[in-house]
Steps between C-alpha positions, in 0.01 A plus 500: 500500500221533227426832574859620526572381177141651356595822644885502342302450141248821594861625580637461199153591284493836689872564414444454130165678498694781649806487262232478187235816639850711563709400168249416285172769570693740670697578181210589314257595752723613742272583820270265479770180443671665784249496734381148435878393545557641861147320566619200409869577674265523790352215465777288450666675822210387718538127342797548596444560863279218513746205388752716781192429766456171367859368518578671870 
């Protein structure tokens, strides 16, 4: 239960790391912020996947 609830705040950290690199960087620095926001988006999608293998 630890875990799950460790990996729901990675979750959640990823999400807003995402939201900040695309909003944030990626109006100035377009590429770059971009790219660091689908790596993130990535990131957070694998997360993802492991709370789904956790909780089935």
């Amino acid at each position: 239960m630890l875990e799950i609830a460790f990996l729901s705040l990675a979750l959640v950290a990823l999400l807003i790391l995402a939201y900040v690199f695309w909003g944030g960087v990626g109006k100035k620095r377009r590429r770059i912020g971009r790219e660091f926001a689908l790596l993130g988006f990535a990131a957070a999608a694998y997360v993802a996947w492991l709370i789904f293998e956790k909780l089935t």
